[in-house]
N, C-alpha and C positions, 0 to 999 in steps of 0.2 A: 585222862581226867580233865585236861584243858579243854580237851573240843567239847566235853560232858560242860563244863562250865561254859560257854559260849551259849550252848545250847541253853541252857538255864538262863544266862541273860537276855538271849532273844526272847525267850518266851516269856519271861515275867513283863519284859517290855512291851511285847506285841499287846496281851492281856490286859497290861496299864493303858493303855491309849482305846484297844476297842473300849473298854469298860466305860471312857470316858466320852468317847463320841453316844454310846448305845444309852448310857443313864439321863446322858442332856438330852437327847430326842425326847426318852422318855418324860422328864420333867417338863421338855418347854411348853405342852400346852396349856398345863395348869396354871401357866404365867403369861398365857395370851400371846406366844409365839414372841418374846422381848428379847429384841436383841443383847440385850445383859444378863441373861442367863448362860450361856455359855462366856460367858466373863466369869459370872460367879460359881459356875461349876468349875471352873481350871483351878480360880482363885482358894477354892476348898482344896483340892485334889494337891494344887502346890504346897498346901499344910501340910494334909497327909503324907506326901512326898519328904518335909523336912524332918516330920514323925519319924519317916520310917530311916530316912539316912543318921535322924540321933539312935534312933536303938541300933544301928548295926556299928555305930562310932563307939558307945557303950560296948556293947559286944567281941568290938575289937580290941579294946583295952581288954579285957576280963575272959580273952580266950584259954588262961591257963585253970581259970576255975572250974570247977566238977558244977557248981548249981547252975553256971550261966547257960551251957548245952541245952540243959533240962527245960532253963526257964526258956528259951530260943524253943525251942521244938513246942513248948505248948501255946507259942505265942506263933507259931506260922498255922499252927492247924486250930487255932480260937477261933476265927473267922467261919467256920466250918458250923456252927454254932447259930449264927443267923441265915443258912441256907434250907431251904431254897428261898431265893428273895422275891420276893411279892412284888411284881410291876405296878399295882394299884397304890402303894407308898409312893412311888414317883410320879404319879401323872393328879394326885389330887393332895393338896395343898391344903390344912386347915385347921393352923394353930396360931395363926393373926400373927404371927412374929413377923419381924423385917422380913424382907425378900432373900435377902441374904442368907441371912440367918435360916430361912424358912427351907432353902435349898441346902443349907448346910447340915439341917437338922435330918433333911429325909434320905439325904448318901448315908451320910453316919451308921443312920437304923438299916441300913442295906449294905451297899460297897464299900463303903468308906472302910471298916478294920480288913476287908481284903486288899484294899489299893492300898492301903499302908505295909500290909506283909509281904507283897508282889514287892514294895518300892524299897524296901530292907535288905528283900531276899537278893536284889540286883547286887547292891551293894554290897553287904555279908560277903557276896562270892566272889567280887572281884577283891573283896579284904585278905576273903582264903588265901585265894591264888597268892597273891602279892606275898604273904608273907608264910609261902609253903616253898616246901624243897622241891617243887617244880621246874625249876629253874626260869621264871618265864618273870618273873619280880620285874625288869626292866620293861616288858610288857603289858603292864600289869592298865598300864590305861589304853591301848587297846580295846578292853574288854566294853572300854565306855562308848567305844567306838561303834562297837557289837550292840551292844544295848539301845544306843542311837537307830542304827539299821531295824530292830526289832519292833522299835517305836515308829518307824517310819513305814515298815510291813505292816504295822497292825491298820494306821491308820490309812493309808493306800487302797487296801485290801477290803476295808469296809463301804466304800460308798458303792464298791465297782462288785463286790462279791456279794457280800455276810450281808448287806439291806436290801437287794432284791429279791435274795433266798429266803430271808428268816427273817420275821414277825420278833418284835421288842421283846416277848417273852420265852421266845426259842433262842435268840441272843444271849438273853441274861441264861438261862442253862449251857446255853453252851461253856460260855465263861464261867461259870462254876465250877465244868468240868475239869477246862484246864485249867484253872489254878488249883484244880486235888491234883493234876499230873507237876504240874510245877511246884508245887511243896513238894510230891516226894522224889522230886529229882534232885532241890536243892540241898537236902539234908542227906541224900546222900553222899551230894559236894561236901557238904561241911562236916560229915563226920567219916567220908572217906580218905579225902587229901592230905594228903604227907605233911607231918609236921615238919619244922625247917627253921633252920636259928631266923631268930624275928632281928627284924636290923630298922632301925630307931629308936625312940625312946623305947623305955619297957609300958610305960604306961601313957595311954594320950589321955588329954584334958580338951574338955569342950574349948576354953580357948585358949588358941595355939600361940601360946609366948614365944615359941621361938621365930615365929613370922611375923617381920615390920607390921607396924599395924597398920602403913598407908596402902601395903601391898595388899592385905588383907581388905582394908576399905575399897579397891579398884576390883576385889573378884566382886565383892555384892553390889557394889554401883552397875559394873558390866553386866553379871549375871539382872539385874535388875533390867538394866536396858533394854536386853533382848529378851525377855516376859512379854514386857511393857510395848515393847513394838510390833510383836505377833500380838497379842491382843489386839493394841490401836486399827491395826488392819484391819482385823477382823470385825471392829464394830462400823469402822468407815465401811464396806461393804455389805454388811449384811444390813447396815441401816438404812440401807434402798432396795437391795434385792431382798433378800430373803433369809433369817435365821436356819439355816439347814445342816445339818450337815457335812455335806459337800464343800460347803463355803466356810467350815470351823476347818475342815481336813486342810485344804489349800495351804494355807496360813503357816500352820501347825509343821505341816509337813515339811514346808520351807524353813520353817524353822529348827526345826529337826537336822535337817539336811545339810546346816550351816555346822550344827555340833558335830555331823559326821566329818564332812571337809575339814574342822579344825583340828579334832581330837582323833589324830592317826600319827604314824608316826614319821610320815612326811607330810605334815597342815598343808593343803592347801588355799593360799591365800595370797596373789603374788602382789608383789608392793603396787603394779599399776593397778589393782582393785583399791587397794589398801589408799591409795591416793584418790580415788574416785570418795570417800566418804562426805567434802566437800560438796560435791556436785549432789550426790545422793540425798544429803539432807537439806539442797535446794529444791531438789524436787519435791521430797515431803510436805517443807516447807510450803510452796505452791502449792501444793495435791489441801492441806489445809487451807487455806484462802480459799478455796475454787470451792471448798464445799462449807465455806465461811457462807457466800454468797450461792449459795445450790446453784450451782455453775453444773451443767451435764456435758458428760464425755461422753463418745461410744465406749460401751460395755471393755471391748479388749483393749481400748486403752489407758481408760481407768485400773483396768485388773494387771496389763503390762508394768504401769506406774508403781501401783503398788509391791509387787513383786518385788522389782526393781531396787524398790526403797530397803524394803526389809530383808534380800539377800545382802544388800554389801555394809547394810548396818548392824545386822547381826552377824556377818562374817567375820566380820573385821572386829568385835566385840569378843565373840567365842577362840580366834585367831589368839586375840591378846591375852584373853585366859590360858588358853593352854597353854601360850611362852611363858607365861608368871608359873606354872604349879609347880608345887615342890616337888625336889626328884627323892626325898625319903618315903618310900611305900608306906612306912607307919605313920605318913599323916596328910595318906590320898583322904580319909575318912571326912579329917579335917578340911581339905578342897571342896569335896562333894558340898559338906554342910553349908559351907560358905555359899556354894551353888545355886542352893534350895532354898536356902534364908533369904538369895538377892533373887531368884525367882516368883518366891512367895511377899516378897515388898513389891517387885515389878506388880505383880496381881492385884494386890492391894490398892498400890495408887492407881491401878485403871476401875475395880470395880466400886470402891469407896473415894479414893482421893478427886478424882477428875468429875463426877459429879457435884460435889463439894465447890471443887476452884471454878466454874462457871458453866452459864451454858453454852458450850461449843465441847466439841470433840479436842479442846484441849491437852491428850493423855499421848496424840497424837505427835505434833512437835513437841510436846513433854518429853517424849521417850530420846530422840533422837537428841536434846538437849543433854539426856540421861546419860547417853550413846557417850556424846561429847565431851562431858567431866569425867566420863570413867577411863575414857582412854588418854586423856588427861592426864589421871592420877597413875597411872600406869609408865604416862613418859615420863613424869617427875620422880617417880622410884627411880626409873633407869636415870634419871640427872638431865634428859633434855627437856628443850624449855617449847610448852604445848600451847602459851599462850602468842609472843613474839610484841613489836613496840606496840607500848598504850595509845599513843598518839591514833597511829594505824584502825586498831580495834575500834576507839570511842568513835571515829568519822565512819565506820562500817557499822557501828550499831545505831549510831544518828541516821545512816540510809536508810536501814532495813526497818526500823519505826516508824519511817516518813511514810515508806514505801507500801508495808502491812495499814498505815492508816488510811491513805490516799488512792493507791489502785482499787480496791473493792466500788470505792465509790465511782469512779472512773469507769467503771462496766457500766453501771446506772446511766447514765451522759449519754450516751451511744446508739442508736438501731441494733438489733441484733446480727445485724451483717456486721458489725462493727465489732462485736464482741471478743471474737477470737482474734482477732489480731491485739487488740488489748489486754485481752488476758494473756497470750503470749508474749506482749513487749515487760507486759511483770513478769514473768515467767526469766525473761531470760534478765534483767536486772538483778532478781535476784540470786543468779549465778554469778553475774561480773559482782557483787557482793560479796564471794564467797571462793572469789576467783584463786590463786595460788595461796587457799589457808591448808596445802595438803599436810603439812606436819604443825598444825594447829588445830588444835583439836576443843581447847578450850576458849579460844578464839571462835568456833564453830558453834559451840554450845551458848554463848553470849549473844552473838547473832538471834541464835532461837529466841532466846529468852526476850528479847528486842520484839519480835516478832510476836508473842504472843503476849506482852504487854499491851503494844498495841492494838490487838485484837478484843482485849478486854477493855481499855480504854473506848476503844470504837462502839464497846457492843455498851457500855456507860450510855453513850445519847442515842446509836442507832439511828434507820432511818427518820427524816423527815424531823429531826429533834429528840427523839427518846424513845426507846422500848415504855411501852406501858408495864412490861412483862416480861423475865426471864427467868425460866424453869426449867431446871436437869432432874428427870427423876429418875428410876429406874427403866418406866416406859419411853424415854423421850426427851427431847427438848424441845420446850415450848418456846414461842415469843410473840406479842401480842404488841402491833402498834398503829399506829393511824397514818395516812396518808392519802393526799388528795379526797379529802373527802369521807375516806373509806378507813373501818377499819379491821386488820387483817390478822390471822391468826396462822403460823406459821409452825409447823411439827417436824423437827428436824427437818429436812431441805425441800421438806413439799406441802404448799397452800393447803391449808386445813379447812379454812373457813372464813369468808368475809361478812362484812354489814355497813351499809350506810350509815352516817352518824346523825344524816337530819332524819329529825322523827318522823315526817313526814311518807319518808321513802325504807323506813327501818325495818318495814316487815314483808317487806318483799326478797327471798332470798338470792343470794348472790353466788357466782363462783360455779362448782358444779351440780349447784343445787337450784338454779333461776327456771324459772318457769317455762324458760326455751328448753331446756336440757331434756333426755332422753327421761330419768326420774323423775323432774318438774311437771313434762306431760302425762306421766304417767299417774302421779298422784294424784294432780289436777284435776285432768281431764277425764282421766279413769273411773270417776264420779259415774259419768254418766252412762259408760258401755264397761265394764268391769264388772262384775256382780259382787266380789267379796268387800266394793271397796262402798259399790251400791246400796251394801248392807249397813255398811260401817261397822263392818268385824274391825275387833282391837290389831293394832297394826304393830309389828317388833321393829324395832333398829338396832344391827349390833354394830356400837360405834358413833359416839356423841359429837366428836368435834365443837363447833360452834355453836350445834342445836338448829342449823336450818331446817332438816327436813320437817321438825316436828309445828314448824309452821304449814302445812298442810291437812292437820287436823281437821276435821270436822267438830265443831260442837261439843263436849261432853263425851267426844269418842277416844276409848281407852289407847293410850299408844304408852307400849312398854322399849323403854332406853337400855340397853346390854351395852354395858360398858365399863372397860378393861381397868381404866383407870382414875379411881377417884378423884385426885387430883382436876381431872377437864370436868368434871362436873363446877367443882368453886370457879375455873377461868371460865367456863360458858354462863353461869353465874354474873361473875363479877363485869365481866368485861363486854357478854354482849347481851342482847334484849330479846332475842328469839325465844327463849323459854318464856320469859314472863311473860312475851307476846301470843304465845302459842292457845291456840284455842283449845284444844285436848284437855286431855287428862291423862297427864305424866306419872310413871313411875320408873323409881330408876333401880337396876338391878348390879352389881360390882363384881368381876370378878370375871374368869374366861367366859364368852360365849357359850362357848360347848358346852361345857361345865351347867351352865346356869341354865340352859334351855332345858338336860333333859329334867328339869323338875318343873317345866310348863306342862300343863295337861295337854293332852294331844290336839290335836285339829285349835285350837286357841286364835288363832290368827288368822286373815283373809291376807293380807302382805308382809313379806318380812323381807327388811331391808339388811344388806350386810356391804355395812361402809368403814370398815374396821381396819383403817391403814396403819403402819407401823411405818414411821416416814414416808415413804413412797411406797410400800409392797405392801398387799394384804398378807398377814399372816399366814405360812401355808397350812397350817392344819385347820383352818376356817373354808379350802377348798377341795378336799378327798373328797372320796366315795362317800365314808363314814359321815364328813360332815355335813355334805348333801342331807344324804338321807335322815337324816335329825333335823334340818329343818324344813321337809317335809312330812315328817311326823307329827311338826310344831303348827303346820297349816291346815287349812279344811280343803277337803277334796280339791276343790276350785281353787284353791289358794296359789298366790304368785311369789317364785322366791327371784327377789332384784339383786345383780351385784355388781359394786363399782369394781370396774376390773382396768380405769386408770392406770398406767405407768410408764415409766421413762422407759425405763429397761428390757421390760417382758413383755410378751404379748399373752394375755391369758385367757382372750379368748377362746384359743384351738383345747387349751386345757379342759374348761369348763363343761365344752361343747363334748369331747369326750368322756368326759366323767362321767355328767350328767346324763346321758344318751344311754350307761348303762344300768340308770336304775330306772328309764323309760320317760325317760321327761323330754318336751320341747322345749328348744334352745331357741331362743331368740337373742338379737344384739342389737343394738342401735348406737351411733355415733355422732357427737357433736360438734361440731367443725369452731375453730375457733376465729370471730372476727362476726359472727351473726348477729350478738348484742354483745353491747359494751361489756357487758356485766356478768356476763357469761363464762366461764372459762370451759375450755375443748375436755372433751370426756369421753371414756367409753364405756355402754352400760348395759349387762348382760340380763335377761329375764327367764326363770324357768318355771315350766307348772306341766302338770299331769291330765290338764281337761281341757277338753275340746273348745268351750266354749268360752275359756280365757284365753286362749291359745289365738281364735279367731278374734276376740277383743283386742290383744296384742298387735294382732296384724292391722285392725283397723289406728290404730296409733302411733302406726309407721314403722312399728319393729319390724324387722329382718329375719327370717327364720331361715335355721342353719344346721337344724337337727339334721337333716340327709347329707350336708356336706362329707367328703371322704375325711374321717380323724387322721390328722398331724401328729398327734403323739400318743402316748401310751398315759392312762387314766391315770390319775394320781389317787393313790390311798393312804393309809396312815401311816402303812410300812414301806411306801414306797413314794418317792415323787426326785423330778428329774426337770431340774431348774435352768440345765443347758439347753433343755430341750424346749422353754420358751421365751430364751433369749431373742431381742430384737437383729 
């Protein structure tokens, strides 16, 4: 009956985690591929999770009742009730609620009462066990150990297996299935298993009076810390690469992997980790600066940092929880809760609170600060002191405000050959900072807080005297301000859009949109040897930015704006002149791309541009097969699809060139070297079309054709794409 319960735990777990990776894919397009959709899918899924651990805490107080069996068994097979789930709930979006809300509403109508019965049933059976005549009671956390492992299978197994085999709606049956096998495996735990004298109270109470309440304070602060910092990762990453899945699993899994090390029943966690948290949250602390100032790393040492960060702070977190849980089985119920509660606040302050407190990835050193007072309150249960002399602290929090104020600017000063040694000499101040605080923890936490005052302080005047502009939405963080002359519109850590501010020179676009650029000549000059553009067929952009391109109009000719986020419409508005300068005739459309093209009528276009970045990455589901081919359904025979395929990280060319090649189109590329004009910034910009004699127009305007090149990777589609495979 034990190894029967194990198995029940792996698999409600494995089930919890696919479900959660396979629903986010499916919702993120209808939210234009934003990196905060998988924040706000955990952040739901961490409710349901607390749902499901109070019904099994309920449950466990009131195992002697005849109704509560009954009511138990119709509450695992309710869920059964909204099956089969409809993938079209998930992927379109359209009841104008928050974003939040709007994801929270469409699990609900689908997975959401099955993630909550999976997340019960975990529970329920390690309750069984614990308090059945199995003999295994002092085992009985273990099984969370096992639950861990299952969660760490599910989500393992899915980027490398379950997504190149099966399509989002072979997925979601799948998952159907096993959770009909996992309900009735668990009820046969629960009404097989050996009754056995219960040893604790007789009855538990939601809160647990017989545990100190600072103890109790130190599981949700902890359990909170580690949400909060597998999140933060995760949006620091995917906010330049790519919101995918692969890049939710990483994270996740790591974090996972910490609750496995902790919760066994030799944790391990040896005290020279355990002392490393200092250092740990120097690094963080740096990994924040660097991308304060979109400071670029190579890809695997960026991914090594982060890593790094978030094994020994959620180690050392989950570590501390397990030393604190109480050793009475009748009120493991009560731990969990605690668990869930501080995981479901973690979630919260990353997908509500930290847009809120400013625009920076603030949630970032938030958490590790989080990290800091919970183990904190942890040593002060045990009676040692976390903090050490005041004196000491205030001269180490007067550094590291100097230090967070003064280096960032300090990059600016420099040549770029110059940069890395100064980002490194912050880098490592901020360790002799943080130097012998290993049993100071809230000493460590104060630091932070130092730290990201003065970041907010900084971000107050910003370059050159003042931000014009700072905006955290769900899409992004904006910031809009002037210098030298120019001024600049900045999207998370990568140049959006600039303008001259004398009027004189204001309508000539700047950046990767200037007249030298591979799309400058194209629109330009494309006038004249181009035919769709000769005609002056209505032209698409998906992706507003600053509104340069649409200075390229012609006259009275229609050019349709796709874009993601309402919001840049008022800042390209308020802050630059492009629009109102722009000769066309503008309409603007809100909402995913994809989404919103396929209700353009067909052939509608002679050019469609798609400059649709999410900090630095375009969107991936803006580059399959599928979405290919929707915007050449949205073009006329002749017609040309342009894409900035820009980026630090990836190369997306080789991508493109493959996809594209198999629904027959010519690939064209062209590249812009940076140092030609001033005013210019380096780009790369890919061009495709189906007819011959845009194909040869292309070539007369310098594009490079790459259709016959041999493919580098394997094509990306809706159900499939492979982000390692166009790392730089």
């Amino acid at each position: 009956m034990f190894l029967l319960a194990n198995c029940v735990v792996f698999i409600a777990s494995f089930l919890l985690f696919q479900v959660e990776l396979v629903v986010s894919k499916a919702v993120l397009p209808g939210f234009g591929g934003s990196y905060l959709v998988w924040a706000a899918c955990v952040m739901f899924f961490q409710a349901a999770l607390l749902a499901g651990y109070g019904w099994a805490y309920f449950l466990a107080s009131r195992s002697d009742s005849r109704i509560w069996p009954a009511l138990h068994t119709l509450f695992c097979v309710a869920p059964l009730a909204l099956f089969p789930v409809e993938p079209a709930i998930l992927s379109r979006p359209g009841h104008g609620l928050a974003h939040v809300l709007e994801i929270s509403w469409m699990l609900l109508r689908t997975v959401g009462p099955g993630f909550l019965v999976l997340a019960a049933m975990g529970l329920a059976t390690q309750q069984r066990v614990a308090l059945s005549g199995l003999g295994k009671r002092v085992n009985a956390y273990v099984l969370y150990a096992t639950s861990n492992l299952g969660s760490f299978a599910g989500l393992m197994s899915y980027p490398f297996v379950v997504e190149p085999l099966l399509g989002v709606g072979s997925q979601l049956v799948v998952w159907q299935v096993g959770f009909g096998v996992a309900v009735a495996a668990h009820l046969a735990i629960y009404f097989g298993c050996p009754q056995g004298e219960r040893r604790g109270e007789a009855q538990s109470r939601i809160l647990d009076t017989r545990t100190p309440w600072l103890q109790r304070v130190s599981w949700l602060v902890l359990s909170a810390a580690g949400a909060a910092m597998f999140l933060s990762v995760t949006n620091a990453v995917t906010m330049d690469l790519a919101a995918v899945p692969l890049l939710w699993m990483v994270p996740l899994a790591l974090y996972l992997l910490t609750f496995t090390l902790a919760f066994r029943t030799r944790p391990w966690c040896p005290q020279a980790l355990r002392d490393r948290f200092p250092l740990a949250a120097a690094i963080g602390f740096f990994l924040f600066l660097l991308i304060q100032q979109s400071y670029s790393m190579p890809v695997l040492v960026m991914g090594i940092a982060h890593a790094a960060v978030l094994l020994v702070v959620c180690t050392v977190c989950h570590t501390a929880l397990y030393e604190s849980r109480p050793s009475d089985p009748g009120r493991l119920a009560s731990f969990y809760m605690h668990l869930a509660l501080g995981g479901f606040i973690g979630g919260m302050l990353v997908s509500w609170g930290a847009p809120l407190a400013g625009a920076s990835l603030v949630e970032y050193p938030g958490a590790i600060v989080l990290a800091g007072f919970g183990l904190a309150l942890a040593a002060w249960h045990r009676g040692d002191d976390p903090l050490g002399g005041l004196r000491s602290m205030g001269l180490r929090m007067a550094g590291a405000f100097a230090l967070a104020l003064a280096w960032p600017a300090a990059l600016t000063l420099f040549d770029t050959a110059d940069t890395s040694l100064i980002a490194g000499a912050g880098g490592f101040l901020l360790a002799l900072l943080l130097y012998r605080l290993e049993r100071r923890s809230a000493a460590v936490a104060l630091i932070g807080v130092a730290v990201i005052l003065a970041v907010q302080a900084r971000d107050l005047y910003g370059p050159a005297g003042g931000y014009l502009l700072r905006l955290r939405n769900f899409y992004g963080i904006y910031k809009v301000y002037d210098e030298d002359g120019i001024r600049y519109l900045r999207h998370g850590t990568t140049l959006h859009g600039m303008q001259r501010l004398d009027p004189d020179k204001s309508a000539v676009p700047l950046a990767y949109y200037h007249p030298t650029t591979p799309i400058g000549e194209l629109l330009e000059q494309g006038v004249a040897v181009l035919e769709p553009l000769r005609r002056e067929s209505p032209v698409a952009i998906v992706g507003l930015g600053a509104g340069s391109l649409t200075m390229y109009a012609q006259p009275e000719q229609e050019w349709d704006v796709f874009e993601l986020d309402p919001d840049n419409l008022g800042v390209a508005r308020r802050f630059f002149t492009y629009l109102e300068q722009s000769p066309g005739v503008l309409r603007f459309v809100f909402g995913d791309a994809r989404l919103s093209l396929e209700e353009e009528p067909r052939g509608r276009y002679g050019v469609l541009v798609v400059d649709a970045f999410n900090s630095d990455s375009i969107p991936v589901h803006l580059l399959t097969r599928e979405a290919l081919a929707e915007y050449f359904r949205c073009v006329t025979p002749d017609g040309v699809v342009a894409l900035h395929l820009s980026n630090k990280y990836m190369d997306l060319v080789p991508v493109v060139q493959a996809t594209a090649r198999e629904l027959g189109c010519r690939v064209f590329v062209n590249q812009y070297v940076a140092g030609v004009h001033p005013d210019a910034r380096a780009c790369v910009w890919g061009a495709l079309t189906q007819d011959a004699a845009s194909a040869e127009a292309l070539l007369r305007l310098g594009w490079k054709d790459i259709t016959d090149f041999p493919s580098q990777v394997k094509p990306w589609t809706d159900d499939y794409s492979n982000i390692f495979s166009a790392l730089r």
